[in-house]
C-alpha positions in Angstrom: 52.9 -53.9 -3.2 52.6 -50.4 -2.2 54.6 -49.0 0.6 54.3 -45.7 2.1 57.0 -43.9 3.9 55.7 -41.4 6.3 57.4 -38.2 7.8 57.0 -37.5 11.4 58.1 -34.4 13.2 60.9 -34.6 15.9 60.4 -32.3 19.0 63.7 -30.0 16.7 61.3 -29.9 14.1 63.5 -32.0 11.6 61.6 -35.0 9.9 62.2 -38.3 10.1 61.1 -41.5 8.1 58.6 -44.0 9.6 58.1 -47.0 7.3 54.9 -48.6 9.4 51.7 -47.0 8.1 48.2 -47.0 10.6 44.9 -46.2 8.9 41.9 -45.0 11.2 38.7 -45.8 10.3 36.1 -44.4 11.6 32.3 -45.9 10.9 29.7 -47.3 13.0 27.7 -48.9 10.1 29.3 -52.6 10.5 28.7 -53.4 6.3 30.1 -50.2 5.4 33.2 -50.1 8.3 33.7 -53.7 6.9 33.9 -52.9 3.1 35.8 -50.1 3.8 38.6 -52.1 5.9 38.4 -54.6 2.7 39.2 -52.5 0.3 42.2 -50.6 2.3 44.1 -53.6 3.4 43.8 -54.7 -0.3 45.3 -51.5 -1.6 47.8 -51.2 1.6 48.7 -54.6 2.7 51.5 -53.4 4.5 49.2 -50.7 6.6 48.4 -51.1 10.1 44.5 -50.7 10.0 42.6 -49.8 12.9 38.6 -49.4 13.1 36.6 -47.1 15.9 33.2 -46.9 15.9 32.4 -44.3 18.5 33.8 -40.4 18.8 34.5 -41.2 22.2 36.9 -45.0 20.5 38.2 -42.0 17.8 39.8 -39.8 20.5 40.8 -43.1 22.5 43.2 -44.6 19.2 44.9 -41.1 18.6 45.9 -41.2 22.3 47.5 -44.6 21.5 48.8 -44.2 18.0 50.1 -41.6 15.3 47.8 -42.6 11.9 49.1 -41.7 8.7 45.8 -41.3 7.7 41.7 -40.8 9.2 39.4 -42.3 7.0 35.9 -40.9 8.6 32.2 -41.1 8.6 30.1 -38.2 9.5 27.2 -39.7 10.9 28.4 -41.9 14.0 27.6 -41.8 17.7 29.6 -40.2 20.7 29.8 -43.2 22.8 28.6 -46.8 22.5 24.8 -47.0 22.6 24.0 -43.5 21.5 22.2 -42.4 18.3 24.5 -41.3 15.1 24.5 -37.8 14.4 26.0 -36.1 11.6 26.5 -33.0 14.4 28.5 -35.5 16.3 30.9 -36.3 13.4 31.4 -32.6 12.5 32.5 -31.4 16.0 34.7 -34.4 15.9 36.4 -33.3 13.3 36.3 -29.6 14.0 38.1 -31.0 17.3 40.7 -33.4 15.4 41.1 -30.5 12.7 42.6 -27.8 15.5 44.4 -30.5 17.4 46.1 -31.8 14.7 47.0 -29.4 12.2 49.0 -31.7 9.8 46.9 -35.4 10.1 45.5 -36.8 7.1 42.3 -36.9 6.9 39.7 -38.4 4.2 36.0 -37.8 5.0 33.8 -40.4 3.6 30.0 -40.3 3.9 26.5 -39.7 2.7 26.7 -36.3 4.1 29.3 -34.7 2.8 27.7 -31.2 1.8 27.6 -30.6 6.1 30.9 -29.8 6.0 30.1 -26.5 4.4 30.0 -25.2 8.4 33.3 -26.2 8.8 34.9 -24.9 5.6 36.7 -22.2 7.6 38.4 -24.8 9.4 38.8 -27.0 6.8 40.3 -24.0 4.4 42.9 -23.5 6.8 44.0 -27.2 7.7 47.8 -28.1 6.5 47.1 -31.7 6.3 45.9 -33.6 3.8 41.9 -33.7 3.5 39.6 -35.1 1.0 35.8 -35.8 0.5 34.3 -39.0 -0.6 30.7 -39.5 -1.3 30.1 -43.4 -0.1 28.5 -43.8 -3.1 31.7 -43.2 -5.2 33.0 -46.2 -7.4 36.2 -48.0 -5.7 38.8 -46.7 -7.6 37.6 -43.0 -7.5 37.3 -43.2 -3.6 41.2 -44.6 -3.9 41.9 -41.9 -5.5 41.2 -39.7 -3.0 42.5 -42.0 -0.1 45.6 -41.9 -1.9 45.9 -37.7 -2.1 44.7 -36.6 1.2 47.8 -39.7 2.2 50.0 -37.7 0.9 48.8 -34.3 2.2 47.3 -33.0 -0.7 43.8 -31.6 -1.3 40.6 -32.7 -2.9 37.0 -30.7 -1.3 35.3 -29.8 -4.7 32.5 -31.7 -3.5 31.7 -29.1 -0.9 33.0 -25.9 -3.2 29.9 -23.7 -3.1 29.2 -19.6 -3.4 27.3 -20.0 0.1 29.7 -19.4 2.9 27.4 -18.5 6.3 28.9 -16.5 9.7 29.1 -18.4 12.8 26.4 -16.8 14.1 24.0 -16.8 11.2 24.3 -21.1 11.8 23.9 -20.8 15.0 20.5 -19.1 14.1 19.9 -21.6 11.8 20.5 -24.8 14.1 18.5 -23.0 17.0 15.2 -22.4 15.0 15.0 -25.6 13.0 16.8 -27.7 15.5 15.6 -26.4 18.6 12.3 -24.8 17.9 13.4 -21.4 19.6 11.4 -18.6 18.8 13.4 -15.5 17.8 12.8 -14.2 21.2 14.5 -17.3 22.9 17.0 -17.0 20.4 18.2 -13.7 21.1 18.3 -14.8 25.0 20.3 -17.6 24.2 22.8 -16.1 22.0 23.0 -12.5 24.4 22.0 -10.9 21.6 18.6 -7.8 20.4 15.7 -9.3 18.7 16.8 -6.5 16.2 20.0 -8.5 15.2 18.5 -12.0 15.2 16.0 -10.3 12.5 18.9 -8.8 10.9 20.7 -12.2 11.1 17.7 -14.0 9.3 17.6 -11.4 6.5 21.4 -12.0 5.8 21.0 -15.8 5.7 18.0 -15.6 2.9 20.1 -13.4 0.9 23.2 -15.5 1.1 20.6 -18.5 0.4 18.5 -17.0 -2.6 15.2 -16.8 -0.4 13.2 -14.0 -1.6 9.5 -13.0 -0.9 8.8 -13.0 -4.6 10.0 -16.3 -4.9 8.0 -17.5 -2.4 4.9 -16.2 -3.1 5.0 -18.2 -6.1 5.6 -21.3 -4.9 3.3 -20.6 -1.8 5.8 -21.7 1.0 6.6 -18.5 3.6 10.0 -17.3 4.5 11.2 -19.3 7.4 10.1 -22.9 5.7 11.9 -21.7 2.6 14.9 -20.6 4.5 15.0 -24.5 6.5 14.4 -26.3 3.4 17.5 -24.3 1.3 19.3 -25.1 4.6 18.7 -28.8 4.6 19.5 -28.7 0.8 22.8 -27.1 1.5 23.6 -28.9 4.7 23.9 -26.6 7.0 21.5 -28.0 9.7 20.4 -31.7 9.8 
């Protein structure tokens, strides 16, 4: 039987030991959200499991309890009746990452690679956090429950040379999400048309899209640069 004893902060900042572990699980895809449960109450029989299917449900449960660990998919919906986005799940966790600097946290999806526009954030998080494709075997994805549990690390999943500016995504997620022409782009983001050109060269460097290379394979710049960042997850 495995029991975990978790540390909790007093107001004094001294720790103290709380026997009673709760799990959050966050997946709206019943099968999956089901298995998932399964498999957790197997390996932690004495945990205190809790499911939410929604952002919205997410942020509800933290208001109620303190989880040892968050065991999330990427792709869900904001509020009951909406369409999952993996944009949804990201600024979820870009929220639950600032607000709570120490939780536990192990992301497990299809979409992993979209956490690249969060790696800042991720980088600098003093909790436990780690990645787990949904197609992982059962033991492996224990493995990593169990690590980012006890606060430790595991994001090689996501470990890449390509590492994009704020504004260089925004770029990104307004031209192949939005359909903004460069123009509307610059308006949006208060910037020149100068630096939104400036912008798109930077990206296709960071992203190995060259004219030469394109030429040969007879694709132009711009669908070059949205299919490299659909390969790389950086837009959806």
């Amino acid at each position: 039987m495995v029991k975990i004893s978790l540390k909790k902060h007093h107001v004094d900042g001294s720790l103290s030991e709380e026997n009673n572990l709760y799990i959050l699980v966050v997946d709206d895809h019943q099968l999956i959200l089901t298995g998932t449960l399964d498999i957790l109450s197997r390996e932690y029989p004495e945990a205190f499991i809790i499911k939410a299917q929604t952002a919205k449900e997410t942020l509800s449960q933290l208001q109620c309890h303190q989880f040892g660990l968050i065991v999330m998919d990427l792709s869900i919906p904001a509020q009951p009746g909406e369409t999952a986005e993996i944009d949804t799940g990201i600024k979820l966790l870009q929220t639950l990452l600032t607000k709570y600097p120490d939780q536990n946290f192990m992301v497990q999806s299809s979409y992993v690679k979209a956490l690249i526009r969060i790696k800042h954030e991720i980088d600098n998080h003093q909790g436990g956090f780690a990645i787990a494709d949904k197609g992982l075997p059962e033991s492996e994805m224990l493995i990593r429950v169990n690590l980012a549990l006890h606060g430790a690390t595991h994001t090689k999943d996501i470990k890449t040379g390509i590492e994009l500016k704020p504004e260089w995504l925004d770029v990104l997620r307004l031209a192949f999400e939005e359909s903004l022409t460069d123009k509307a782009i610059a308006e949006r983001m208060y910037k020149s048309e100068r630096a939104v050109r400036t912008y798109w060269t930077k990206i296709q460097d960071v992203l190995g899209v060259y004219p030469e290379d394109c030429r040969q394979n007879g694709r132009n710049m711009r669908i070059q640069t949205e299919i490299r960042s659909r390969q790389e997850g950086l837009i959806d």
